[in-house]
C-alpha positions as CSV (number, residue, x, y, z in Angstrom):
1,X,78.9,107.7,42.5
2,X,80.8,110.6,41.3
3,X,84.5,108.7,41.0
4,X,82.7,105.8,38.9
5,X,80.6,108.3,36.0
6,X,83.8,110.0,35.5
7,X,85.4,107.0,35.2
8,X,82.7,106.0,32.5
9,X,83.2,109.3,31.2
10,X,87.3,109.2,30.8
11,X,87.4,105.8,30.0
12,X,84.3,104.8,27.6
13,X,82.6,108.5,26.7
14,X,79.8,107.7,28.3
15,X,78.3,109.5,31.3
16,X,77.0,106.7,33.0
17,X,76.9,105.1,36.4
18,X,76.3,101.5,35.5
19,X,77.7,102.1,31.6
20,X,74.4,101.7,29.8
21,X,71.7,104.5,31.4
22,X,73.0,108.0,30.6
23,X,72.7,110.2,33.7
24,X,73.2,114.2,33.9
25,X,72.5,114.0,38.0
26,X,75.9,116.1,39.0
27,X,77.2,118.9,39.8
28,X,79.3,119.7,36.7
29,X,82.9,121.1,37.9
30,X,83.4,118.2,40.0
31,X,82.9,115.6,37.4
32,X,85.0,117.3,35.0
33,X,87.3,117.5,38.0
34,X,87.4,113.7,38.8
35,X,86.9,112.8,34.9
36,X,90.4,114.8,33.8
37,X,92.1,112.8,37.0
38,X,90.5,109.4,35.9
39,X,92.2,110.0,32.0
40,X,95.6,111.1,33.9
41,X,95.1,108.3,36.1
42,X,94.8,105.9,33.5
43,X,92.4,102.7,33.9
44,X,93.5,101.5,36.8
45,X,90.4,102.2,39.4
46,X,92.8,101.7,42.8
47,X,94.8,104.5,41.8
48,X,92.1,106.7,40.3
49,X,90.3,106.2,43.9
50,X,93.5,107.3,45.7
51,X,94.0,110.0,43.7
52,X,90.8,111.3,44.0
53,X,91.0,111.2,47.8
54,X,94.5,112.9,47.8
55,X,92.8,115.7,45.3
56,X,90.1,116.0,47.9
57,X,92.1,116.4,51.2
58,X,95.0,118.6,49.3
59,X,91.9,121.0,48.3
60,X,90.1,120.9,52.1
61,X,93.5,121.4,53.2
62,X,94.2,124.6,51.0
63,X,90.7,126.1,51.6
64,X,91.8,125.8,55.2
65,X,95.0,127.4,54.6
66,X,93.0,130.6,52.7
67,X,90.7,131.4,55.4
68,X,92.8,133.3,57.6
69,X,93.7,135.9,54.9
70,X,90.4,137.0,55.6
71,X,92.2,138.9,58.6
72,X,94.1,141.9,57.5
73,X,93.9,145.4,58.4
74,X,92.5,146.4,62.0
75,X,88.7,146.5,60.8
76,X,86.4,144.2,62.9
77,X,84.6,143.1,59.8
78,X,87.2,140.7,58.1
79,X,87.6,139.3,61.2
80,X,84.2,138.3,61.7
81,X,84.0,137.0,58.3
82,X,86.8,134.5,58.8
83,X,85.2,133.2,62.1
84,X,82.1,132.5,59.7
85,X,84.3,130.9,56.8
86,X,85.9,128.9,59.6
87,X,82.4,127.9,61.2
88,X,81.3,126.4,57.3
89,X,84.7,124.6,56.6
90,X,84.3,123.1,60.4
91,X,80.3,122.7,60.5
92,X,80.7,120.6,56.8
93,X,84.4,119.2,57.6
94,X,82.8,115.5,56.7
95,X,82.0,116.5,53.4
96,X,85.2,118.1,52.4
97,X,87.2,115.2,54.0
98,X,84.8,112.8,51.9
99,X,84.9,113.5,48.2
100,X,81.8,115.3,47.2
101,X,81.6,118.3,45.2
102,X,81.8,120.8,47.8
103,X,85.1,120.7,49.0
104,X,85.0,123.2,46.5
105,X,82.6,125.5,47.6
106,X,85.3,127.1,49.9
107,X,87.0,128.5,47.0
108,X,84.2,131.1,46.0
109,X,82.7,131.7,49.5
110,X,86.5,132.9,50.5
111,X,86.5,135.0,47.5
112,X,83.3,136.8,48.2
113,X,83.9,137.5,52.0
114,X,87.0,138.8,50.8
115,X,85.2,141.4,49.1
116,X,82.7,141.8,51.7
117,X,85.6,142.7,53.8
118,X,86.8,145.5,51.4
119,X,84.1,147.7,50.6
120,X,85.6,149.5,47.8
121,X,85.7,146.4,45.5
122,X,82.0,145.4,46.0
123,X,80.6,146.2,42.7
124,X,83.1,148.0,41.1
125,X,85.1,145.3,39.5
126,X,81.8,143.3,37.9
127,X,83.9,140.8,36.0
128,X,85.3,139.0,38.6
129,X,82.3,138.8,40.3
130,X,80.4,137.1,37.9
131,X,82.5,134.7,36.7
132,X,82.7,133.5,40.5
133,X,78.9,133.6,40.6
134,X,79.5,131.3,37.7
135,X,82.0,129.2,38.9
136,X,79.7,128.6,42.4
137,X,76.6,127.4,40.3
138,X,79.0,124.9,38.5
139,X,80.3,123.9,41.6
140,X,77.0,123.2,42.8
141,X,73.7,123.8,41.2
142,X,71.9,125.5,44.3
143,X,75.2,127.5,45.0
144,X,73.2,130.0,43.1
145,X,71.4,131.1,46.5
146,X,74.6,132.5,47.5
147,X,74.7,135.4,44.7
148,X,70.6,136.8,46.2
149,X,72.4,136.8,49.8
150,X,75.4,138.3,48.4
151,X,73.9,141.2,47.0
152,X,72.2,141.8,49.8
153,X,74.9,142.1,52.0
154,X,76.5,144.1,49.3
155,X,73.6,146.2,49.4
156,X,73.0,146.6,53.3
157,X,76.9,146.9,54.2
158,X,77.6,149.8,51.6
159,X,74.0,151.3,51.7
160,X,73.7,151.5,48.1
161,X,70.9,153.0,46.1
162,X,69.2,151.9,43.3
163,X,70.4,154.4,40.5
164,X,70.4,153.3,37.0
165,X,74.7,152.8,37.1
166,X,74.1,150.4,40.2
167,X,71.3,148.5,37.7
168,X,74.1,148.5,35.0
169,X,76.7,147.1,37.0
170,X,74.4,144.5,38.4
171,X,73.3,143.7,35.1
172,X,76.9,142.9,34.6
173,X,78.0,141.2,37.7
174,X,74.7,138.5,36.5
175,X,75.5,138.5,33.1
176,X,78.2,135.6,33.6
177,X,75.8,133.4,35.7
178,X,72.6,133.8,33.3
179,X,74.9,132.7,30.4
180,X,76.0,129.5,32.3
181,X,73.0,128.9,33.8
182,X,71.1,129.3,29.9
183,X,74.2,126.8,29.0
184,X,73.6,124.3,31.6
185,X,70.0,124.4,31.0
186,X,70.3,124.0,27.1
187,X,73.1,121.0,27.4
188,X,70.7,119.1,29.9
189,X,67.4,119.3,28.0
């Protein structure tokens, strides 16, 4: 599905699946993904398919490779965090071994235990934060229930209050992922 709209899309400027009815039904970083590889790849659909796959298992394969550098220090809690990121990449292994979308999911979820694991940086550096919000919800569209249970944890783990600079720095940790979300919303209308 994906490999042939972004085909349409690199080859003929069309986002289409059958070249004649427009679709929007993706999950946007992916297809630009796969739709920059198709143009590189050049018309040829055997080596576009390869190369997708190859793209696919060399980004499974570093997600893997990231997970352990959850483990540093002698706190318990990174630990814990990297048997978790290793439960997702193992529980969904079909689906980063296949091609969708979320073999990039691993990307952001590594990012934001890593700051789980260091509770200095939870809120504190805002920009980051939001632009990985960001990225997730391009990555895929209902990634955006991971920034609710994020700053939650954030909450819980560092027993935060609710005092007007928290608000403020939660207004600009979202800030990044209401602009993309208003965006995405506005492009597929």
């Amino acid at each position: 599905y994906y490999l042939q709209i972004a085909y349409n899309l690199a080859h003929h400027g069309h986002s289409s699946f059958d070249g004649i009815t427009t679709t929007n039904g993706y999950q946007p970083l992916w297809l630009l993904l796969l739709t920059l590889l198709a143009k590189l790849t050049g018309p040829d659909k055997t080596i576009f398919f390869w190369a997708s796959v190859a793209l696919t298992q060399l980004l499974a394969l570093y997600a893997i490779r990231m997970a352990p550098k959850l483990v540093s220090g002698k706190e318990f809690r990174p630990f814990y965090l990297t048997l978790l990121m290793a439960f997702i990449i193992l529980q969904f292994n079909t689906i980063y071994t296949k091609g969708l979308e979320t073999v990039l999911t691993p990307f952001f979820i590594i990012y934001l235990l890593m700051r789980l694991a260091k509770p200095d940086e939870m809120l504190e550096k805002t920009t980051p934060l939001g632009l990985v919000f960001a990225f997730a919800f391009l990555v895929r569209l209902d990634a955006v229930a991971v920034v609710p249970a994020y700053l939650l944890f954030d909450f819980i783990l560092n027993r935060r209050r609710l005092q007007p600079h928290y608000l403020i720095r939660l207004t600009r940790v979202l800030m990044p992922l209401i602009v993309t979300g208003l965006i995405y919303a506005a492009l597929n209308q």
